[in-house]
NUTORTOR-846731 format. One record per atom (N, C-alpha, C, CB): residue number from 1; atom name; residue in three letters; z, x, y. Coordinates in pm, whole numbers, plus 50000, padded with zeros to 5 digits. Glycine has a CB too. Layout:
BEGIN
R     n   atom   res      zz      xx      yy
R   NUM     CA   ala       Z       X       Y
...
***
This chain:
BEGIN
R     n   atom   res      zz      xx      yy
R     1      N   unk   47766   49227   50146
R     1     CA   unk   47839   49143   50239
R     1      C   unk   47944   49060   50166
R     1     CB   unk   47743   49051   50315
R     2      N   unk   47899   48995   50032
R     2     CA   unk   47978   48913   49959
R     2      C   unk   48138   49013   49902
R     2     CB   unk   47865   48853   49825
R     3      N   unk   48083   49171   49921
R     3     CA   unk   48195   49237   49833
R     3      C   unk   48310   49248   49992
R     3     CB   unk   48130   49431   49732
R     4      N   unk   48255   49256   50123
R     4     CA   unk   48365   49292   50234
R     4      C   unk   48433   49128   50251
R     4     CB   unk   48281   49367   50408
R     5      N   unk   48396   49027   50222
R     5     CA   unk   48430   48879   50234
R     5      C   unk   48555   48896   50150
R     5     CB   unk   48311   48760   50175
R     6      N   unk   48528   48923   50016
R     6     CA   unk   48621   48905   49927
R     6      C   unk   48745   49022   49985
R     6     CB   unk   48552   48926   49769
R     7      N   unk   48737   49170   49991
R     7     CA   unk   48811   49237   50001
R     7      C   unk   48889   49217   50142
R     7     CB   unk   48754   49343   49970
R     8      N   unk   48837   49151   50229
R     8     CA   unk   48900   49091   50386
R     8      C   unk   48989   48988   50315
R     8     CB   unk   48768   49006   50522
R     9      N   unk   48982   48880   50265
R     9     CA   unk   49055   48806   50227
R     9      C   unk   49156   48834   50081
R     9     CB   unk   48973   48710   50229
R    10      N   unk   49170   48923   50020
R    10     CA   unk   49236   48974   49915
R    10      C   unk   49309   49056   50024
R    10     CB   unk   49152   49045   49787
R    11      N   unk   49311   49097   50112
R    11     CA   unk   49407   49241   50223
R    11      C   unk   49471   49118   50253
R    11     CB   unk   49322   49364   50393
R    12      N   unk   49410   48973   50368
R    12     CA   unk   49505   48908   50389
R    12      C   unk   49570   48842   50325
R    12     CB   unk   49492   48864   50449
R    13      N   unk   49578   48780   50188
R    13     CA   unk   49639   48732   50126
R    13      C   unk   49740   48837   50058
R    13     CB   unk   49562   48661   50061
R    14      N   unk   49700   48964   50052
R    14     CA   unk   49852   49095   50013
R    14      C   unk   49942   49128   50122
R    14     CB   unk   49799   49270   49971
R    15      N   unk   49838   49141   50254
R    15     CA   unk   49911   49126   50363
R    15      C   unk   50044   48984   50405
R    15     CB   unk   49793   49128   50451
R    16      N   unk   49966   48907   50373
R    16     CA   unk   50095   48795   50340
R    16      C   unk   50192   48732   50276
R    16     CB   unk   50086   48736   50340
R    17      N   unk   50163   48844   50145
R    17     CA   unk   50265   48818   50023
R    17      C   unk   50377   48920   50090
R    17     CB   unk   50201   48868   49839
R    18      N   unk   50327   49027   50123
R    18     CA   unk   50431   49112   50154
R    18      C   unk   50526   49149   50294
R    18     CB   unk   50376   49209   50121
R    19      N   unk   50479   49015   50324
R    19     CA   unk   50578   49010   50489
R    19      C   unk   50718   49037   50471
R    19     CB   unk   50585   48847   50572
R    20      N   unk   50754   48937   50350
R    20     CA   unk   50923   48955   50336
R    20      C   unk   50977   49069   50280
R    20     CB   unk   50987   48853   50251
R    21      N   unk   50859   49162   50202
R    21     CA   unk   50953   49297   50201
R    21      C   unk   50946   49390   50304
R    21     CB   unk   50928   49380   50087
R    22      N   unk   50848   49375   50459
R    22     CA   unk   50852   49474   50558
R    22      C   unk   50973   49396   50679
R    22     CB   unk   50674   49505   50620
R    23      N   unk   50988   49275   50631
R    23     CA   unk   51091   49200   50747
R    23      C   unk   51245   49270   50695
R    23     CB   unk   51091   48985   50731
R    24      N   unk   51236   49311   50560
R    24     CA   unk   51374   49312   50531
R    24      C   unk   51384   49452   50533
R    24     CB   unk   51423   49241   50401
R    25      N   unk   51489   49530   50608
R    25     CA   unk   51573   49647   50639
R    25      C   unk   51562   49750   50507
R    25     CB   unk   51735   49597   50671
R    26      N   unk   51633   49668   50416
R    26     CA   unk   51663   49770   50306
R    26      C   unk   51523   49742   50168
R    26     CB   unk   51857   49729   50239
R    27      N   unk   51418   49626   50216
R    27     CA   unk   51336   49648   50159
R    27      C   unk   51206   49732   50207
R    27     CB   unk   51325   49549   50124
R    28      N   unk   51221   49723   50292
R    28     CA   unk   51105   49791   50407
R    28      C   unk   51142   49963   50358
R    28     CB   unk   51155   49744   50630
R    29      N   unk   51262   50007   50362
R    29     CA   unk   51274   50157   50346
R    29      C   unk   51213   50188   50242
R    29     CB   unk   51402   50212   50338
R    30      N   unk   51275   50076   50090
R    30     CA   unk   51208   50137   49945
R    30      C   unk   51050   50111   49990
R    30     CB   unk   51261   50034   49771
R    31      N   unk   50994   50033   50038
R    31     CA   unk   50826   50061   49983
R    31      C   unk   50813   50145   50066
R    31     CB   unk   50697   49947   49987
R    32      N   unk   50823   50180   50253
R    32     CA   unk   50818   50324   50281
R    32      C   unk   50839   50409   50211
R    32     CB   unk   50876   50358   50353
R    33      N   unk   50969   50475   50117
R    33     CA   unk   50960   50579   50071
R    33      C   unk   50844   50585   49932
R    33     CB   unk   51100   50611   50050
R    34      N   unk   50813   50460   49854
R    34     CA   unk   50751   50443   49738
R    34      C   unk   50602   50561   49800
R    34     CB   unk   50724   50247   49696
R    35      N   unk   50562   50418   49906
R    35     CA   unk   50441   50485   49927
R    35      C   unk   50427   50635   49988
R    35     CB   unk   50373   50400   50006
R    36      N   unk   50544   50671   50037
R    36     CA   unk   50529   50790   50048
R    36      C   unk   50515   50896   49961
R    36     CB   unk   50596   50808   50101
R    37      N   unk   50589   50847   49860
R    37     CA   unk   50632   50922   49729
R    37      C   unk   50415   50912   49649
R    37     CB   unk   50818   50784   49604
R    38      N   unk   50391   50809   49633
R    38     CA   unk   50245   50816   49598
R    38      C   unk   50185   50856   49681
R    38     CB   unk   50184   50716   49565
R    39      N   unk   50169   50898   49805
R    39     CA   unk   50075   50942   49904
R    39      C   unk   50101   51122   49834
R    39     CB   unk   50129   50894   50103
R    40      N   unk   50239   51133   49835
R    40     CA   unk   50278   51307   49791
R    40      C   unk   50195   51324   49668
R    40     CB   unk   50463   51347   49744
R    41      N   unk   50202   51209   49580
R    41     CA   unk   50136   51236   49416
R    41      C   unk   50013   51256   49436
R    41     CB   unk   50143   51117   49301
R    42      N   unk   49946   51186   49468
R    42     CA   unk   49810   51186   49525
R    42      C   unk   49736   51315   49535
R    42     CB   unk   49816   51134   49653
R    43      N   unk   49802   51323   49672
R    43     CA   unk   49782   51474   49741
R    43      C   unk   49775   51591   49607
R    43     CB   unk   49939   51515   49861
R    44      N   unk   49885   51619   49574
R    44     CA   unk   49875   51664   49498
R    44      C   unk   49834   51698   49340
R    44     CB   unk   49918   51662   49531
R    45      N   unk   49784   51550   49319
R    45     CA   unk   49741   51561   49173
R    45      C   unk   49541   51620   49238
R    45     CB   unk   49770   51349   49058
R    46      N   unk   49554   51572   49365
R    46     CA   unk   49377   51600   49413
R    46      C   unk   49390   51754   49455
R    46     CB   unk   49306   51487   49578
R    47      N   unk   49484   51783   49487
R    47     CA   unk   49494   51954   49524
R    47      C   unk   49494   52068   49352
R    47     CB   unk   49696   51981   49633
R    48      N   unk   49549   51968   49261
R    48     CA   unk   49539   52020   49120
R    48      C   unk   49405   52019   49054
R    48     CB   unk   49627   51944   49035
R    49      N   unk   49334   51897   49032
R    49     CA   unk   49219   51895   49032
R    49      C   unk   49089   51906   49078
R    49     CB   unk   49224   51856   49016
R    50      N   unk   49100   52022   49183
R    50     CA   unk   49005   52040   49237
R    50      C   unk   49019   52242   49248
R    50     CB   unk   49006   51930   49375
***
């Protein structure tokens, strides 16, 4: 219980650091594409290793 307390409040406190890069236009695109770009790596480094 003590480990979902901490990880609920570590999401909202990242969740709130990062308001001003999803409010902003041309910052919002780079971490869309970032995370997209790691979602692709991902995928694929788990499709390699397996």
């Amino acid at each position: 219980m003590v480990v979902i307390v901490i990880f609920d409040f570590l999401w909202l406190f990242m969740g709130s650091n990062m308001h001003r890069f999803f409010s902003h236009p041309v910052l919002n695109r780079a971490v869309n594409i970032g995370l997209a770009a790691l979602m692709v790596v991902m995928v694929a480094w788990s499709l390699w290793k397996s």
